[in-house]
ZADRENMAR-521144 format. One record per residue: residue number from 1; x, y negated, z negated of N, C-alpha, C in turn. Coordinates in steps of 0.05 Angstrom, whole numbers. Each point is the difference from the previous one (the first is absolute). Layout:
<pts>
PT  lovex     n_x     n_y     n_z    ca_x    ca_y    ca_z     c_x     c_y     c_z
PT    NUM       X       Y       Z       X       Y       Z       X       Y       Z
...
</pts>
This chain:
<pts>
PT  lovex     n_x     n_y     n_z    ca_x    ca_y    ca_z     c_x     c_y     c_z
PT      1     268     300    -232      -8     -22      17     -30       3       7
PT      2     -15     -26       3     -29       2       0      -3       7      29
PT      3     -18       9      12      -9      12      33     -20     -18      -2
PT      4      -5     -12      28     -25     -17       8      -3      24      33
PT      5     -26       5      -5     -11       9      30     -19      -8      12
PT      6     -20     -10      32     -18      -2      -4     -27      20      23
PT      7     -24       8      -6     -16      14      16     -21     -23      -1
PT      8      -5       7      33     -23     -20       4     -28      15     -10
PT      9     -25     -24      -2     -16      16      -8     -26     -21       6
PT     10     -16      11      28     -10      -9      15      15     -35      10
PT     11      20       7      13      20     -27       6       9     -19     -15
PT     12      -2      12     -29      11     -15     -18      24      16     -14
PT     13      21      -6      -6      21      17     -15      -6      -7     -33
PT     14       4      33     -12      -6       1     -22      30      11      -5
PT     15      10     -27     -20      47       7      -3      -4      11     -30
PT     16       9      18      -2      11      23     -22      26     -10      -2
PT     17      -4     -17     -30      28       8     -22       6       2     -11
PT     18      18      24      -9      11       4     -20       3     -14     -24
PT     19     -17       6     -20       3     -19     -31       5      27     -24
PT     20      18     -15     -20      -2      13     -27     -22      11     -12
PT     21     -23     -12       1     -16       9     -15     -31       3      14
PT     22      -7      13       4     -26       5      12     -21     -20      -4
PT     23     -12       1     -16     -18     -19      -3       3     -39      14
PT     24      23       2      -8      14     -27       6       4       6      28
PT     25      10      18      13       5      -1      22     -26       6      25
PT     26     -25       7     -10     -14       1      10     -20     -15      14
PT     27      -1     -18     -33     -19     -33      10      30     -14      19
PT     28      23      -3      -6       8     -15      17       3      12      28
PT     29      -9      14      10      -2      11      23     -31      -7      10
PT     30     -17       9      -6     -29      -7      -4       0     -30       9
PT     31       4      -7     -10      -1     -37      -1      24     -11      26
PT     32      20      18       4      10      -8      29      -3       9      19
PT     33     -29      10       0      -9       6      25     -28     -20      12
PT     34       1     -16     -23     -23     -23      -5      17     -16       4
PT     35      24      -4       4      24     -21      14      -4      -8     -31
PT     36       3       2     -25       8     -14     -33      23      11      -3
PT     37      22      -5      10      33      13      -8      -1     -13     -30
PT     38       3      28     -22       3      -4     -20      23      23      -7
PT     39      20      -3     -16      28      15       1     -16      25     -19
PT     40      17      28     -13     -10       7     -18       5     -14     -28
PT     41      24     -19      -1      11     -10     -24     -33     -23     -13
PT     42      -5     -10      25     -13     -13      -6     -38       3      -7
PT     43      -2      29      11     -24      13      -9       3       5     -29
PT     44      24      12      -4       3      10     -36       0     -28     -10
PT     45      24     -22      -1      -8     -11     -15     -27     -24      -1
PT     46     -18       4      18     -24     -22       4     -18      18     -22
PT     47       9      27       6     -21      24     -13       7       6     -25
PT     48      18     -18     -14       3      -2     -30      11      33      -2
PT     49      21      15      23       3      28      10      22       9     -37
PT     50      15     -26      -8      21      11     -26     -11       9     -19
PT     51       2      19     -13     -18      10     -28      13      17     -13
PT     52      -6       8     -21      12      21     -17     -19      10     -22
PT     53       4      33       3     -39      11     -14      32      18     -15
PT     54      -3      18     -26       0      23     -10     -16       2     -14
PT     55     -12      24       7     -30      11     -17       5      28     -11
PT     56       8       3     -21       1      32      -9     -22      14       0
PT     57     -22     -21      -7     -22      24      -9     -18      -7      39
PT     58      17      -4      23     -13       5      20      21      24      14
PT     59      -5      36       8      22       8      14     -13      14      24
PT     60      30       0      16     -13      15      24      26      25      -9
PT     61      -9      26      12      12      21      -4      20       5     -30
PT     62     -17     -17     -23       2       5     -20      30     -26     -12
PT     63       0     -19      25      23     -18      -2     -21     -30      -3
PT     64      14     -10     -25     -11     -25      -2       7     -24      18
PT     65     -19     -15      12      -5     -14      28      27     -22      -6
PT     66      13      -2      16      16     -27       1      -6     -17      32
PT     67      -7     -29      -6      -7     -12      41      12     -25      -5
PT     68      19      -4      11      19     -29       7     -28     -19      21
PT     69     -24      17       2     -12     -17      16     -31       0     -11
PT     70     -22     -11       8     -28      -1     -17      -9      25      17
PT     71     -27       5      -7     -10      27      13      -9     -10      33
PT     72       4      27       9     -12      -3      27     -10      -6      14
PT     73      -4     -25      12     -20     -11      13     -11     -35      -4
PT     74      18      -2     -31      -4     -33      -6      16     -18      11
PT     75      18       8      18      23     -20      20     -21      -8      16
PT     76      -9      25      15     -16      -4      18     -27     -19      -2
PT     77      -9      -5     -24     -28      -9      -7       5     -35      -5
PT     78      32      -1     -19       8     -28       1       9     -15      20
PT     79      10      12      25       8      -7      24     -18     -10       9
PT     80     -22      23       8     -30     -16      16      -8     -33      -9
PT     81     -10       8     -35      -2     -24     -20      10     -22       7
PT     82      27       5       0      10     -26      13      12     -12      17
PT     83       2      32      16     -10     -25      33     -25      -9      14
PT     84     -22      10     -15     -21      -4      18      -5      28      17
PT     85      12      20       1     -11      21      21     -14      17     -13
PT     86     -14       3      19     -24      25      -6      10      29      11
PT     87       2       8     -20      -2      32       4     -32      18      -2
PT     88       0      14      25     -29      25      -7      14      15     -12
PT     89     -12      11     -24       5      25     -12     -16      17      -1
PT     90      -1      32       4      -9      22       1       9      23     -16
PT     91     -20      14     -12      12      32     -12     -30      11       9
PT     92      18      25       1     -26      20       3       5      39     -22
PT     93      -9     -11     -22       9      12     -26      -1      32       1
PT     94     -29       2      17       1      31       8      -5      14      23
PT     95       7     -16      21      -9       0      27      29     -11      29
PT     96      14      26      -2      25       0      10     -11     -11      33
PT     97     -12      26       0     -12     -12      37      -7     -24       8
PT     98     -30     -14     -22      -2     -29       6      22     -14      -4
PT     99      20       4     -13      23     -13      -6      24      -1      30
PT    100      -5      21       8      17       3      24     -12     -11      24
PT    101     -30       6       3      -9     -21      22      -3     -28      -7
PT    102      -2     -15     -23      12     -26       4      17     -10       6
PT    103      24      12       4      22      -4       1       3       8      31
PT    104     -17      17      20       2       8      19     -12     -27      22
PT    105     -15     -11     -16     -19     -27       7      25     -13      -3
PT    106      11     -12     -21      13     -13      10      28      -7      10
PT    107       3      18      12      17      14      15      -6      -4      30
PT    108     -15       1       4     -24      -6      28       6     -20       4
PT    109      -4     -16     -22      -3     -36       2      18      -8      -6
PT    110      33       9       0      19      -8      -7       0     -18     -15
PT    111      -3       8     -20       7      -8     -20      16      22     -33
PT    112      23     -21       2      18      17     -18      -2       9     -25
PT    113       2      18     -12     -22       6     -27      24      11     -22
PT    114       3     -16     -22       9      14     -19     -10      26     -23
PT    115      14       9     -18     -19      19      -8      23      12     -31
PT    116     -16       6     -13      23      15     -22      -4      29       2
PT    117      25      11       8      -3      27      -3      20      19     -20
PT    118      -2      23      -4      16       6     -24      33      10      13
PT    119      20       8      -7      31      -3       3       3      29       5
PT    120     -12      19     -19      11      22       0       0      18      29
PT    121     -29       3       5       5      10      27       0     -13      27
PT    122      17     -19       0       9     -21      29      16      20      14
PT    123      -2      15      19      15      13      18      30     -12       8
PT    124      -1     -31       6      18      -8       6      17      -4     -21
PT    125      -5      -2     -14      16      -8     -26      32      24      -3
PT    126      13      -8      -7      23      16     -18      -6      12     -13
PT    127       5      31     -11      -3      15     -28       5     -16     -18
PT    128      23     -11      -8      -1      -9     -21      -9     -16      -8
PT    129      -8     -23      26     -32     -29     -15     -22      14      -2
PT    130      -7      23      -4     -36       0      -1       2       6     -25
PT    131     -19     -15     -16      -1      12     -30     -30     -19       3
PT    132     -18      19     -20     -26     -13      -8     -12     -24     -13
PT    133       7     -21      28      -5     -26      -1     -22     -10      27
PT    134     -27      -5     -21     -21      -8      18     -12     -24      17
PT    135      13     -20      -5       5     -21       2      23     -11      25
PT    136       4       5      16      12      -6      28     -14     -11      20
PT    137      10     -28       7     -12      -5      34      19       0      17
PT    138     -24       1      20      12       9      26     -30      -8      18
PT    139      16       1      17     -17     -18      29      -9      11      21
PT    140     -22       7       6     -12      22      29      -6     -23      22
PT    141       9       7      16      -5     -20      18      -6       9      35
PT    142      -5      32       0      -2       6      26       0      34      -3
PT    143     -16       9      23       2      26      11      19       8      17
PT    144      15      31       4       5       8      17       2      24       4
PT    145      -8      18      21      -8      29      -3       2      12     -36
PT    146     -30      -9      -2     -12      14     -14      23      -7     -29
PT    147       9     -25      -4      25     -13     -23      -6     -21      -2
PT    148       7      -9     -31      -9     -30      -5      25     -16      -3
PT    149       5     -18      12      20      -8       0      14     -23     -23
PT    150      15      10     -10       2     -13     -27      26     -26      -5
PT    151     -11     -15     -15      32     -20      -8       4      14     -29
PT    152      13      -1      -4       3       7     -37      32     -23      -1
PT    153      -1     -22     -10      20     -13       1      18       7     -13
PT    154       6      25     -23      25      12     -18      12       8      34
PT    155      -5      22      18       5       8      20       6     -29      22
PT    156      30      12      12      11      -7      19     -16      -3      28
PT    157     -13      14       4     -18       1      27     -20       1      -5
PT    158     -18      -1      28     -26      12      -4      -5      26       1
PT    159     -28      12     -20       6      22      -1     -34      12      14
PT    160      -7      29       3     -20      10      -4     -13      25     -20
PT    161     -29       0      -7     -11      18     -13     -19      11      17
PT    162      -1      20      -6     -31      24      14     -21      -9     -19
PT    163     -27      10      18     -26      -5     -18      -5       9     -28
PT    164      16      32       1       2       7     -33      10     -13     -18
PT    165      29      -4      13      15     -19     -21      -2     -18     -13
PT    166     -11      -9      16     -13     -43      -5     -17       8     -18
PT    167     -18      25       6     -27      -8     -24       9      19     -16
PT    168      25      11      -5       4      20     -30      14     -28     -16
PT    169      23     -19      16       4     -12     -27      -7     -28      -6
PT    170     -23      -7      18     -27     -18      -9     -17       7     -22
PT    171      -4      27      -1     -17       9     -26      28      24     -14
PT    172      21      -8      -2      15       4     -25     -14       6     -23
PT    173      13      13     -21     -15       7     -27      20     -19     -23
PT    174      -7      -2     -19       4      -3     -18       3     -46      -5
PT    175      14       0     -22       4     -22     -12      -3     -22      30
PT    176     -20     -19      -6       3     -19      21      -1      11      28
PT    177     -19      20      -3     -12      18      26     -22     -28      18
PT    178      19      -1      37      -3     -10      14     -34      -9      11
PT    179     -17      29      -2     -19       6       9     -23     -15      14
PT    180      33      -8      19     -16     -11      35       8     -26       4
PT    181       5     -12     -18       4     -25      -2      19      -9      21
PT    182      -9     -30      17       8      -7      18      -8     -37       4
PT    183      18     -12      13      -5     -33       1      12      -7      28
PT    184     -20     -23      -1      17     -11      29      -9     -36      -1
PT    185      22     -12      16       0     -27       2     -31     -10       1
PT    186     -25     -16      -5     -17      -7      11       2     -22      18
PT    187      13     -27     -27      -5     -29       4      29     -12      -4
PT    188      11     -13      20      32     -11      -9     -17     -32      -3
PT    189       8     -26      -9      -2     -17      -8      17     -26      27
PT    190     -14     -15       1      15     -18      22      24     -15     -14
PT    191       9      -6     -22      19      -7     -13       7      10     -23
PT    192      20       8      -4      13      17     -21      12     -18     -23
PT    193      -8      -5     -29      12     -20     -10      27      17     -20
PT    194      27      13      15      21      20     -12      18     -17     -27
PT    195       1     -24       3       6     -14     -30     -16       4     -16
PT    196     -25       0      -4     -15       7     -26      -1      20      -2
PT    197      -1      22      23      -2      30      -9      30       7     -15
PT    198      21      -7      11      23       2     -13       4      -9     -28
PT    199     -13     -27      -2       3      -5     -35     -18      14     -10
PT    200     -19       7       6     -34      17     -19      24      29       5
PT    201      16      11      13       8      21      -8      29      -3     -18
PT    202      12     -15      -1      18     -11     -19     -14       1     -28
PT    203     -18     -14      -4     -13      -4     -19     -13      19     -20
PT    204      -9      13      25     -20      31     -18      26      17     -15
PT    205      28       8      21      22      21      -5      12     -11     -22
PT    206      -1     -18      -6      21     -18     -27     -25       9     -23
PT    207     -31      -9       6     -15       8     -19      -8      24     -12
PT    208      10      19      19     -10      23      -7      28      16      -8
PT    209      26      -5      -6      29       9      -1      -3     -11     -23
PT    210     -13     -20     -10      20     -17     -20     -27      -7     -25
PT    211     -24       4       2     -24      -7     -18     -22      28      -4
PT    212       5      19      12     -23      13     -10      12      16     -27
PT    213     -24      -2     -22      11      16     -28       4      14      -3
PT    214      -8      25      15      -8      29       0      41      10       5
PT    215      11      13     -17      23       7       4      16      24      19
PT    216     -29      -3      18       8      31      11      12     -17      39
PT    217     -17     -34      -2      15     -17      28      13     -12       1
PT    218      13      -6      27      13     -27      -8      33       6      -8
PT    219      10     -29      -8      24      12      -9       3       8     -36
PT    220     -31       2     -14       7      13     -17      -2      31       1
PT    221     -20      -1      20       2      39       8      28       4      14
PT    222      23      -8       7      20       8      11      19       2     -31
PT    223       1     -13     -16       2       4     -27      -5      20      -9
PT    224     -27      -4     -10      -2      25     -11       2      30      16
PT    225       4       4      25       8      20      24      29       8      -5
PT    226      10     -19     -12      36       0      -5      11      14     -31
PT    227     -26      -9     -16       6       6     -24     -15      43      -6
PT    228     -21      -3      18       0      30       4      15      13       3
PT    229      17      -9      29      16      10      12      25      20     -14
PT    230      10     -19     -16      22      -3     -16     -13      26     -15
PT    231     -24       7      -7      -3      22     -26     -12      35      17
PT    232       1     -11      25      -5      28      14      18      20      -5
PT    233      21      -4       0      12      27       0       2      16     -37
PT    234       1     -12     -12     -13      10     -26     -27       7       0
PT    235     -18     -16       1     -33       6       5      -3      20      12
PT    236      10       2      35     -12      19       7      16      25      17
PT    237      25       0     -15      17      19      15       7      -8      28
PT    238      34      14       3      21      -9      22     -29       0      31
PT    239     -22      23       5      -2       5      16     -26     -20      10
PT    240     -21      -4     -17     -15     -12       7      15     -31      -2
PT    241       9     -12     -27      15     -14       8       9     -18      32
PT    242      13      24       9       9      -4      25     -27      -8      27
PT    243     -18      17      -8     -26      -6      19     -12     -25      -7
PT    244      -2      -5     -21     -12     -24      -2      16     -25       6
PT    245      17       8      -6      25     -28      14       1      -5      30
PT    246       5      31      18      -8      -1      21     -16      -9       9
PT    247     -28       6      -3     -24     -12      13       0     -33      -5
PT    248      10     -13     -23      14     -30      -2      15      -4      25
PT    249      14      10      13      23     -10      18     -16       4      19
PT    250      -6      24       5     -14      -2      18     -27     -23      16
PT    251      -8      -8     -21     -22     -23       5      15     -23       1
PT    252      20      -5      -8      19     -25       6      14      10      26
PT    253      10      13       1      26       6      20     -17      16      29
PT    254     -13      16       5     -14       8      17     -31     -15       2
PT    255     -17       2     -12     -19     -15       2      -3     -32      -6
PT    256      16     -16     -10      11     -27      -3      23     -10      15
PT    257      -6       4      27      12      -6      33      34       3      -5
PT    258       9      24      -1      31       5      -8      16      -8     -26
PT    259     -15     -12     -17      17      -7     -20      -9     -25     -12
PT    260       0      -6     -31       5     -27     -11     -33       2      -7
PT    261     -18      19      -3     -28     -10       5     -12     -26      16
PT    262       3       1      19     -13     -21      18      17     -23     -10
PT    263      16     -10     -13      14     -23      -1       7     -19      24
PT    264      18      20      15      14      -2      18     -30     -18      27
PT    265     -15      19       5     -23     -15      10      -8     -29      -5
PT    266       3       4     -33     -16     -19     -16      22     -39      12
PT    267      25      21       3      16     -30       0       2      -7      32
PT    268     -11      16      18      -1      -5      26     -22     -19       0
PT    269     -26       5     -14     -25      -5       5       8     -38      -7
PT    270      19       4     -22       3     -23      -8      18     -23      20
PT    271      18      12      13      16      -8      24     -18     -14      16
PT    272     -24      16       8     -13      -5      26     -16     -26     -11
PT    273     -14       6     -21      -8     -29     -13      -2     -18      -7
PT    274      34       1      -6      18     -32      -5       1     -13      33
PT    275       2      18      17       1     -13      32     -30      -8       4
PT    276     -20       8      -5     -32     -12       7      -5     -25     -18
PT    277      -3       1     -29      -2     -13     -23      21     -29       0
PT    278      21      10      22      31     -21     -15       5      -2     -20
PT    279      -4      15     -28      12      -2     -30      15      20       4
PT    280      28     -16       0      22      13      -1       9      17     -28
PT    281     -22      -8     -26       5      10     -29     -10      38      15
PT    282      -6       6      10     -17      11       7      26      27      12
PT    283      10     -10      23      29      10      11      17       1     -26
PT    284       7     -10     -23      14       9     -15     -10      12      -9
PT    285     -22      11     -17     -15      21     -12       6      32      25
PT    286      -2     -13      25       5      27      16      24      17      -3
PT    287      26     -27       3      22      15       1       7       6     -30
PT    288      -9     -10     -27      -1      19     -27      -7      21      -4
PT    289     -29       9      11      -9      16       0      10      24      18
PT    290      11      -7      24       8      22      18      24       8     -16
PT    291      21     -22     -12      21      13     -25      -5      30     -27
PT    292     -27     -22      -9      -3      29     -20     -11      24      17
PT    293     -13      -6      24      -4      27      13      32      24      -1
PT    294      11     -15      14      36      11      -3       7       9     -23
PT    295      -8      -8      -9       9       4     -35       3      37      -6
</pts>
Protein backbone atom coordinates (compact mmCIF):
# COMPACT_ATOMS: atom_id res chain seq x y z
CA UNK A 1 0.00 0.00 0.00
CA UNK A 2 1.31 3.50 -1.09
CA UNK A 3 2.01 5.98 2.27
CA UNK A 4 1.22 9.65 1.67
CA UNK A 5 2.82 11.91 4.54
CA UNK A 6 3.13 15.51 4.89
CA UNK A 7 6.13 18.11 6.59
CA UNK A 8 5.70 21.59 6.40
CA UNK A 9 8.37 23.55 4.98
CA UNK A 10 8.41 27.16 5.74
CA UNK A 11 4.30 26.90 6.04
CA UNK A 12 3.96 25.06 3.18
CA UNK A 13 3.54 21.12 3.35
CA UNK A 14 5.91 19.20 1.37
CA UNK A 15 3.42 15.33 1.06
CA UNK A 16 5.73 12.29 0.55
CA UNK A 17 4.42 9.40 -1.55
CA UNK A 18 5.14 6.44 -1.82
CA UNK A 19 5.70 5.48 -5.70
CA UNK A 20 7.17 2.36 -7.56
CA UNK A 21 9.74 3.89 -9.11
CA UNK A 22 11.93 6.66 -8.07
CA UNK A 23 12.45 8.79 -10.69
CA UNK A 24 8.72 8.81 -11.55
CA UNK A 25 7.96 9.24 -8.13
CA UNK A 26 10.00 12.10 -7.57
CA UNK A 27 8.97 14.70 -10.23
CA UNK A 28 5.45 13.79 -9.23
CA UNK A 29 6.02 14.90 -5.88
CA UNK A 30 8.15 17.92 -6.90
CA UNK A 31 5.40 19.26 -9.04
CA UNK A 32 2.76 18.70 -6.10
CA UNK A 33 4.16 20.88 -4.16
CA UNK A 34 3.83 23.58 -7.01
CA UNK A 35 0.01 22.47 -6.52
CA UNK A 36 0.55 20.28 -10.53
CA UNK A 37 -1.10 16.93 -9.09
CA UNK A 38 0.37 14.69 -11.60
CA UNK A 39 -0.13 10.73 -10.63
CA UNK A 40 3.13 8.59 -11.00
CA UNK A 41 1.28 6.59 -13.82
CA UNK A 42 1.01 9.56 -15.50
CA UNK A 43 4.63 11.00 -15.21
CA UNK A 44 5.88 7.55 -16.81
CA UNK A 45 3.62 7.51 -19.39
CA UNK A 46 3.80 11.51 -20.56
CA UNK A 47 7.72 10.50 -20.12
CA UNK A 48 7.49 7.97 -22.92
CA UNK A 49 8.71 5.93 -19.15
CA UNK A 50 7.92 2.00 -21.39
CA UNK A 51 11.12 0.77 -23.06
CA UNK A 52 13.07 -2.20 -23.56
CA UNK A 53 17.19 -2.06 -24.02
CA UNK A 54 19.34 -5.62 -24.03
CA UNK A 55 22.80 -4.73 -24.64
CA UNK A 56 25.36 -7.55 -24.32
CA UNK A 57 28.22 -5.80 -25.27
CA UNK A 58 27.05 -3.06 -22.35
CA UNK A 59 27.80 -4.94 -18.58
CA UNK A 60 27.65 -4.04 -15.19
CA UNK A 61 29.43 -6.56 -12.85
CA UNK A 62 30.23 -8.51 -15.85
CA UNK A 63 26.16 -8.98 -16.57
CA UNK A 64 24.85 -7.77 -19.79
CA UNK A 65 22.45 -4.63 -19.19
CA UNK A 66 18.75 -5.44 -19.51
CA UNK A 67 16.14 -1.82 -18.73
CA UNK A 68 12.31 -2.25 -19.20
CA UNK A 69 12.86 1.56 -18.99
CA UNK A 70 15.21 4.36 -21.09
CA UNK A 71 18.30 5.59 -19.15
CA UNK A 72 18.15 7.72 -16.19
CA UNK A 73 16.99 10.86 -16.28
CA UNK A 74 15.06 11.07 -19.80
CA UNK A 75 11.42 10.75 -18.01
CA UNK A 76 12.49 13.50 -16.26
CA UNK A 77 13.75 15.75 -19.30
CA UNK A 78 10.45 14.70 -21.45
CA UNK A 79 8.10 15.64 -18.65
CA UNK A 80 9.57 19.23 -18.26
CA UNK A 81 9.45 19.30 -22.42
CA UNK A 82 6.14 18.90 -22.30
CA UNK A 83 4.73 20.54 -19.75
CA UNK A 84 6.41 23.63 -19.96
CA UNK A 85 8.38 23.41 -16.56
CA UNK A 86 11.58 24.47 -15.93
CA UNK A 87 13.86 22.59 -14.04
CA UNK A 88 17.48 24.23 -12.58
CA UNK A 89 19.93 21.69 -12.94
CA UNK A 90 23.25 21.38 -11.12
CA UNK A 91 26.38 18.95 -10.76
CA UNK A 92 29.36 19.65 -9.14
CA UNK A 93 31.81 16.88 -10.72
CA UNK A 94 34.61 17.36 -8.23
CA UNK A 95 33.56 19.49 -5.54
CA UNK A 96 31.46 17.54 -2.82
CA UNK A 97 31.47 20.62 -0.41
CA UNK A 98 30.34 23.21 -3.08
CA UNK A 99 27.90 20.60 -3.81
CA UNK A 100 26.67 20.35 -0.31
CA UNK A 101 26.41 24.09 0.30
CA UNK A 102 24.13 24.51 -2.61
CA UNK A 103 21.99 22.43 -1.42
CA UNK A 104 22.38 24.04 2.12
CA UNK A 105 21.18 27.37 0.27
CA UNK A 106 18.55 25.93 -0.78
CA UNK A 107 17.39 24.55 1.96
CA UNK A 108 17.40 28.06 3.63
CA UNK A 109 15.08 29.09 0.93
CA UNK A 110 12.93 26.24 1.09
CA UNK A 111 13.09 25.01 -1.54
CA UNK A 112 12.84 21.24 -2.28
CA UNK A 113 15.78 19.77 -4.18
CA UNK A 114 16.03 16.62 -5.99
CA UNK A 115 19.29 14.86 -6.56
CA UNK A 116 20.67 11.38 -7.89
CA UNK A 117 22.47 9.52 -5.54
CA UNK A 118 23.98 6.08 -5.67
CA UNK A 119 21.85 2.79 -3.90
CA UNK A 120 24.60 0.97 -2.46
CA UNK A 121 25.41 2.83 0.56
CA UNK A 122 21.74 4.34 1.59
CA UNK A 123 21.78 3.57 5.28
CA UNK A 124 18.21 3.30 5.22
CA UNK A 125 17.86 0.99 2.74
CA UNK A 126 17.47 -2.98 3.34
CA UNK A 127 20.55 -5.30 2.84
CA UNK A 128 19.21 -6.82 0.32
CA UNK A 129 18.18 -3.54 -2.06
CA UNK A 130 21.57 -1.96 -2.05
CA UNK A 131 23.40 -3.17 -5.03
CA UNK A 132 25.58 -0.71 -7.25
CA UNK A 133 23.06 1.41 -8.84
CA UNK A 134 23.90 5.14 -9.38
CA UNK A 135 21.12 6.57 -10.57
CA UNK A 136 18.38 7.10 -7.67
CA UNK A 137 16.26 10.11 -6.69
CA UNK A 138 15.33 11.29 -3.83
CA UNK A 139 14.30 14.58 -2.38
CA UNK A 140 16.12 16.88 0.47
CA UNK A 141 13.93 19.09 1.63
CA UNK A 142 15.04 20.23 5.21
CA UNK A 143 17.42 20.19 8.21
CA UNK A 144 17.37 18.75 11.48
CA UNK A 145 19.97 18.43 14.17
CA UNK A 146 22.68 18.28 12.12
CA UNK A 147 20.27 15.58 9.36
CA UNK A 148 18.95 16.10 6.07
CA UNK A 149 15.78 15.23 5.84
CA UNK A 150 14.89 13.04 3.08
CA UNK A 151 11.72 11.72 0.84
CA UNK A 152 13.01 8.77 -1.12
CA UNK A 153 9.53 7.72 -2.55
CA UNK A 154 10.58 3.64 -2.85
CA UNK A 155 10.40 4.26 1.19
CA UNK A 156 7.20 4.29 3.18
CA UNK A 157 8.11 7.34 5.30
CA UNK A 158 10.16 10.04 5.62
CA UNK A 159 13.45 9.36 6.18
CA UNK A 160 16.93 11.02 7.42
CA UNK A 161 20.78 11.19 6.39
CA UNK A 162 23.87 12.67 8.28
CA UNK A 163 26.28 15.08 6.54
CA UNK A 164 28.61 12.13 5.67
CA UNK A 165 26.11 10.09 4.28
CA UNK A 166 24.40 12.41 1.93
CA UNK A 167 27.75 13.34 0.44
CA UNK A 168 29.27 9.63 0.27
CA UNK A 169 26.35 8.56 -1.96
CA UNK A 170 26.08 11.86 -3.99
CA UNK A 171 29.62 11.17 -5.17
CA UNK A 172 29.10 7.31 -5.48
CA UNK A 173 31.70 5.58 -7.75
CA UNK A 174 31.30 3.88 -10.58
CA UNK A 175 28.84 3.44 -13.79
CA UNK A 176 26.52 6.50 -13.91
CA UNK A 177 28.45 8.06 -10.93
CA UNK A 178 26.03 10.83 -9.38
CA UNK A 179 28.78 13.44 -8.72
CA UNK A 180 26.61 16.08 -7.10
CA UNK A 181 24.07 16.29 -9.27
CA UNK A 182 20.89 17.93 -8.14
CA UNK A 183 17.49 19.85 -9.66
CA UNK A 184 14.77 21.74 -8.49
CA UNK A 185 11.39 23.18 -9.77
CA UNK A 186 12.25 26.78 -11.29
CA UNK A 187 9.22 27.81 -13.57
CA UNK A 188 5.64 25.97 -13.41
CA UNK A 189 3.57 27.33 -16.46
CA UNK A 190 0.06 29.10 -15.90
CA UNK A 191 -1.70 26.40 -18.02
CA UNK A 192 -0.83 22.97 -18.44
CA UNK A 193 -1.86 21.62 -21.93
CA UNK A 194 -2.03 17.35 -20.28
CA UNK A 195 -3.87 16.09 -23.67
CA UNK A 196 -1.01 16.86 -25.86
CA UNK A 197 1.52 15.84 -23.41
CA UNK A 198 -0.34 12.55 -23.13
CA UNK A 199 -0.58 11.95 -26.93
CA UNK A 200 3.29 13.31 -27.62
CA UNK A 201 3.94 10.54 -24.93
CA UNK A 202 1.75 7.86 -26.55
CA UNK A 203 3.34 8.63 -29.59
CA UNK A 204 7.06 8.64 -28.86
CA UNK A 205 6.44 4.88 -26.62
CA UNK A 206 4.70 3.20 -29.72
CA UNK A 207 7.71 4.82 -31.78
CA UNK A 208 10.37 3.82 -30.04
CA UNK A 209 8.83 -0.14 -29.06
CA UNK A 210 7.86 -0.70 -32.47
CA UNK A 211 10.43 1.32 -35.26
CA UNK A 212 13.85 1.60 -34.12
CA UNK A 213 16.22 -0.94 -36.37
CA UNK A 214 18.86 -1.53 -34.14
CA UNK A 215 17.84 -5.17 -32.69
CA UNK A 216 19.11 -4.76 -29.39
CA UNK A 217 15.25 -2.15 -28.60
CA UNK A 218 12.10 -2.25 -28.62
CA UNK A 219 10.09 -5.23 -29.11
CA UNK A 220 12.68 -6.61 -31.36
CA UNK A 221 15.32 -6.42 -28.50
CA UNK A 222 12.79 -8.42 -26.26
CA UNK A 223 13.14 -11.01 -29.14
CA UNK A 224 16.14 -11.29 -29.59
CA UNK A 225 16.57 -11.22 -25.32
CA UNK A 226 14.29 -14.43 -25.60
CA UNK A 227 16.14 -16.12 -28.21
CA UNK A 228 19.50 -15.72 -26.04
CA UNK A 229 17.87 -16.71 -23.34
CA UNK A 230 16.83 -20.05 -24.52
CA UNK A 231 20.79 -20.79 -25.37
CA UNK A 232 22.28 -19.77 -21.88
CA UNK A 233 22.37 -22.73 -20.26
CA UNK A 234 24.43 -24.54 -22.93
CA UNK A 235 26.54 -21.35 -23.75
CA UNK A 236 27.34 -20.56 -20.50
CA UNK A 237 26.87 -23.22 -17.91
CA UNK A 238 24.04 -24.16 -15.18
CA UNK A 239 25.78 -21.37 -12.95
CA UNK A 240 26.36 -18.32 -14.70
CA UNK A 241 23.44 -19.22 -16.67
CA UNK A 242 21.49 -18.72 -13.62
CA UNK A 243 23.11 -15.11 -12.91
CA UNK A 244 22.42 -13.83 -15.88
CA UNK A 245 18.80 -14.79 -15.91
CA UNK A 246 18.62 -13.46 -12.50
CA UNK A 247 19.77 -10.05 -12.98
CA UNK A 248 16.80 -10.26 -16.03
CA UNK A 249 14.17 -10.70 -13.28
CA UNK A 250 15.50 -8.76 -11.33
CA UNK A 251 15.25 -5.53 -13.54
CA UNK A 252 11.71 -6.57 -14.39
CA UNK A 253 10.48 -7.83 -11.13
CA UNK A 254 12.42 -5.63 -8.51
CA UNK A 255 13.56 -2.75 -10.41
CA UNK A 256 10.44 -2.66 -12.97
CA UNK A 257 7.89 -1.61 -10.01
CA UNK A 258 7.06 -5.44 -8.76
CA UNK A 259 6.58 -7.20 -11.82
CA UNK A 260 5.49 -7.27 -15.64
CA UNK A 261 8.30 -4.62 -16.47
CA UNK A 262 6.45 -1.49 -15.91
CA UNK A 263 3.39 -2.83 -17.86
CA UNK A 264 1.25 -2.81 -15.16
CA UNK A 265 2.09 1.13 -14.74
CA UNK A 266 1.97 1.41 -18.36
CA UNK A 267 -1.88 0.35 -18.32
CA UNK A 268 -2.68 2.60 -15.36
CA UNK A 269 -1.08 5.53 -17.10
CA UNK A 270 -3.43 4.55 -19.82
CA UNK A 271 -6.59 4.43 -17.46
CA UNK A 272 -5.89 7.85 -16.25
CA UNK A 273 -5.81 9.13 -19.84
CA UNK A 274 -8.78 7.71 -21.32
CA UNK A 275 -10.55 9.79 -18.26
CA UNK A 276 -8.64 13.33 -19.36
CA UNK A 277 -8.51 12.69 -23.26
CA UNK A 278 -12.26 10.84 -23.21
CA UNK A 279 -10.98 8.13 -25.84
CA UNK A 280 -12.35 5.42 -24.50
CA UNK A 281 -10.05 3.22 -27.31
CA UNK A 282 -7.59 4.19 -24.90
CA UNK A 283 -9.30 2.33 -21.56
CA UNK A 284 -9.40 -0.72 -23.61
CA UNK A 285 -5.76 -0.75 -24.47
CA UNK A 286 -5.46 -0.35 -20.47
CA UNK A 287 -7.44 -3.17 -19.38
CA UNK A 288 -5.40 -5.50 -22.36
CA UNK A 289 -2.50 -4.51 -21.30
CA UNK A 290 -2.93 -4.86 -17.52
CA UNK A 291 -4.08 -8.69 -18.87
CA UNK A 292 -0.79 -9.54 -20.45
CA UNK A 293 0.80 -7.98 -17.37
CA UNK A 294 -1.00 -11.09 -15.47
CA UNK A 295 0.06 -13.23 -17.89
Amino acid sequence: MMRTEEIIIQDKAFEHRQSAHCENGVVSNLLRYYDVELSEPLVFGIGSGLFFSHMPFLKVDGIPVTSFRPLPGIIFSRISKRLGVTFKKRRFRNSPQKAMEALNGNIAEGIPTGMLVGVYHLSYFPAPYRFHFNAHNIVVFGRENGAYKISDPIMEDFTKLDYNELMRVRYAKGVFAPKGHMYWVENIPETIDLKSAIYKGIRQTCKHMLTIPIHYFGVKGIRFMAKKVRRYPKKLGPRKAALFTGQIVRAQEEIGTGGAGFRFMYAAFLQEAAKITGNEKLKELSFEMTTIGDM
